[in-house]
C-alpha positions as CSV (number, residue, x, y, z in Angstrom):
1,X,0.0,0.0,0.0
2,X,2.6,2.4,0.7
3,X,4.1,2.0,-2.8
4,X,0.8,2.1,-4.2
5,X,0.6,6.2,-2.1
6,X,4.2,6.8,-3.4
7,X,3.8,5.9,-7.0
8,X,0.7,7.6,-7.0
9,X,2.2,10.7,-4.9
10,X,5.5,10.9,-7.7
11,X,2.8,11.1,-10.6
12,X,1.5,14.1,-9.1
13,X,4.1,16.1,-9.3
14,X,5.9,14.8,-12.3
15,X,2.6,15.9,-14.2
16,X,2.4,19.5,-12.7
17,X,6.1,20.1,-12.4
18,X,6.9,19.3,-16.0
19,X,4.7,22.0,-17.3
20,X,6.0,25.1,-15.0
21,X,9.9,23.7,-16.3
22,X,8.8,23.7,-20.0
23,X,7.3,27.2,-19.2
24,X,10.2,28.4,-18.0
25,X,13.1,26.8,-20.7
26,X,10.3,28.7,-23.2
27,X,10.7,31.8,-21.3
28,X,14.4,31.8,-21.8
29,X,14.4,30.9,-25.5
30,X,12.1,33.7,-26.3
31,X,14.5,35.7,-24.6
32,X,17.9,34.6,-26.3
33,X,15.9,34.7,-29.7
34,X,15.0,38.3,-29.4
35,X,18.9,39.3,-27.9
36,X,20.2,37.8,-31.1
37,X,17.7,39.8,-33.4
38,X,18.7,43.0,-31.9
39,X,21.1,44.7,-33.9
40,X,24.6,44.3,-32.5
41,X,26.6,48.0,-33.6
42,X,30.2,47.0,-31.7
43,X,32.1,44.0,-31.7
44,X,35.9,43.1,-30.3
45,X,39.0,44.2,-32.6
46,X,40.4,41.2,-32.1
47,X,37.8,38.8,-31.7
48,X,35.1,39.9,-34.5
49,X,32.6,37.0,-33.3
50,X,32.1,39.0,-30.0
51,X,29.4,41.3,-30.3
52,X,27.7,44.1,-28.4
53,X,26.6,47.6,-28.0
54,X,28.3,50.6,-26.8
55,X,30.1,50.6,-23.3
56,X,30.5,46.7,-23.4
57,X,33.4,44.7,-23.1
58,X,35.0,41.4,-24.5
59,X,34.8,38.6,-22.2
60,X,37.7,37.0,-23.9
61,X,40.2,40.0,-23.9
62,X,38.7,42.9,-21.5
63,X,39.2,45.2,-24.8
64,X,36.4,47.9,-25.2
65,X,34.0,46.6,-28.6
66,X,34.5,49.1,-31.1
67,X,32.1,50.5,-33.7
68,X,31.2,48.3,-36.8
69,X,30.6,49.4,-40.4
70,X,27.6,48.0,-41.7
71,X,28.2,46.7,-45.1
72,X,27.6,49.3,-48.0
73,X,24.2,49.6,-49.7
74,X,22.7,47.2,-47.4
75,X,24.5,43.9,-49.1
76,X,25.5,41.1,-47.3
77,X,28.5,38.6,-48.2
78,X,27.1,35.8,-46.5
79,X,26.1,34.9,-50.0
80,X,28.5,36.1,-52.4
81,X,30.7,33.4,-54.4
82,X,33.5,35.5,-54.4
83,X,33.5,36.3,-50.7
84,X,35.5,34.1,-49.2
85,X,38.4,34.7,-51.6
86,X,38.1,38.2,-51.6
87,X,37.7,39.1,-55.4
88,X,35.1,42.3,-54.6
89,X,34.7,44.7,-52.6
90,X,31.2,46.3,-51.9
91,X,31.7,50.8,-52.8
92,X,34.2,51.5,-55.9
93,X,37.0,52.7,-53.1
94,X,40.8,51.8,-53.6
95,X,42.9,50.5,-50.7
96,X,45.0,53.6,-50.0
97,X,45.7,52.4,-46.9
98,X,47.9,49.2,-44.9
99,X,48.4,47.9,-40.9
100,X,51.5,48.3,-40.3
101,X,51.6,45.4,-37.8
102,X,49.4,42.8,-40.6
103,X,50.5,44.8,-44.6
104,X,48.3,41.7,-46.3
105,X,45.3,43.7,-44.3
106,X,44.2,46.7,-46.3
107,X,41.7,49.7,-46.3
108,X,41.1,53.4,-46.9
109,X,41.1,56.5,-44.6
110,X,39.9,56.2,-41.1
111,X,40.1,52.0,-41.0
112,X,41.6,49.8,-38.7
113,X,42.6,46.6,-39.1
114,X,40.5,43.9,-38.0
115,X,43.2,41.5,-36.4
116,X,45.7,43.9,-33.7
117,X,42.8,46.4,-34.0
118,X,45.6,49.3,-35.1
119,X,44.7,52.1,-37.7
120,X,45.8,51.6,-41.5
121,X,48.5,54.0,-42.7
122,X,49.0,55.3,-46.1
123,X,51.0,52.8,-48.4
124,X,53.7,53.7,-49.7
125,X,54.7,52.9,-53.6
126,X,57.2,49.9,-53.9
127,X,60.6,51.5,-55.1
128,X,62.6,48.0,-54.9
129,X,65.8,49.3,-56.3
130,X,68.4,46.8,-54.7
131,X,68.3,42.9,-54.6
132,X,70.0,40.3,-52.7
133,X,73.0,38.7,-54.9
134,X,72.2,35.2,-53.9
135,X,68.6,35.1,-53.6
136,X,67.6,37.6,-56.5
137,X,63.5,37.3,-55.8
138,X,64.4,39.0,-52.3
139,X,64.2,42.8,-53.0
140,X,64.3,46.5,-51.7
141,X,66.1,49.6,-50.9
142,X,69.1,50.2,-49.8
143,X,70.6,50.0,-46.7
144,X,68.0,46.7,-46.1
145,X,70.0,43.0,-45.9
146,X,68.2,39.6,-47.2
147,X,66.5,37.6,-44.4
148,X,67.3,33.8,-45.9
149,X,71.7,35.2,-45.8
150,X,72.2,38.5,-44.2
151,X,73.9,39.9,-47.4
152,X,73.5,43.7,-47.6
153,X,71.4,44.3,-50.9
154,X,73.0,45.3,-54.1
155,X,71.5,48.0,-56.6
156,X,69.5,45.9,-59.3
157,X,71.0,46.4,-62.9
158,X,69.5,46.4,-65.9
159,X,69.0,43.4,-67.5
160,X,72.1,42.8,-70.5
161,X,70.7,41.5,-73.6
162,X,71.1,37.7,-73.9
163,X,73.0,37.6,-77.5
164,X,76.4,39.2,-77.8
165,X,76.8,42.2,-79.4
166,X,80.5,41.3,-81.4
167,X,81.0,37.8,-82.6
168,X,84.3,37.0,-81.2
169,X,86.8,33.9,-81.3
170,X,88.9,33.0,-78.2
């Protein structure tokens, strides 16, 4: 009899405590769902996935989250074919500008670069006048020494035409 009361008893409030739990894991969905459809305007320079809103902080680093650009003309990438090998740019704007830490990463006026979170500086044109006499495909100005030998870099020279100019006998 007593197992009979007890099985009974645990029924009971498996049936009404199953409900209020499902009410409340509901509760908390609704909840996440609407924080992620609210438009996140800052994320982390250095860790882009973290994102917030003004005044916040990454968990990950402590770094304040800075602004974000919204992509140009509404357009998203998500999509795009080319996107992930980076063969367009959204806006008709020329990278003017380099990190000085990261010069792969590139941008115009007033960017900063998405990995050390430093602004872009103006590029500067390549003037590769000198090469390294072992390794010729190492180049750049002078005063600068190769990397792979050490070997202070010597002026490039014109290239000589391959044929000889006199035919000569030895």
């Amino acid at each position: 009899m007593k197992t009979l009361i007890s099985l009974i008893l645990s029924a009971f409030i498996l049936v009404s405590v199953v409900p209020a739990v499902s009410a409340h894991e509901h509760s908390q969905e609704q909840k996440h769902a609407q924080h992620h459809e609210m438009k996140a305007d800052h994320a982390c320079p250095m860790h882009p996935e973290v994102t917030g809103e003004k005044g916040d902080t990454c968990p990950k680093c402590g770094m304040n989250l800075t602004a974000v650009k919204s992509a140009s003309n509404g357009q998203s990438c998500d999509n795009c074919p080319h996107h992930k090998d980076g063969a367009h740019k959204h806006g008709a704007t020329a990278d003017t500008h380099a990190c000085p830490m990261n010069p792969a990463i590139t941008g115009s006026e007033g960017d900063t670069c998405p990995k050390c979170g430093m602004n872009l500086e103006p590029m500067q044109a390549k003037a590769d006048t000198h090469a390294c006499p072992m390794n010729s495909k190492i180049t750049g100005k002078e005063g600068d020494t190769c990397p792979k030998c050490g070997m202070n870099l010597k002026p490039i020279q014109a290239k000589a035409d391959t044929k000889p100019a006199v035919k000569h006998k030895h």
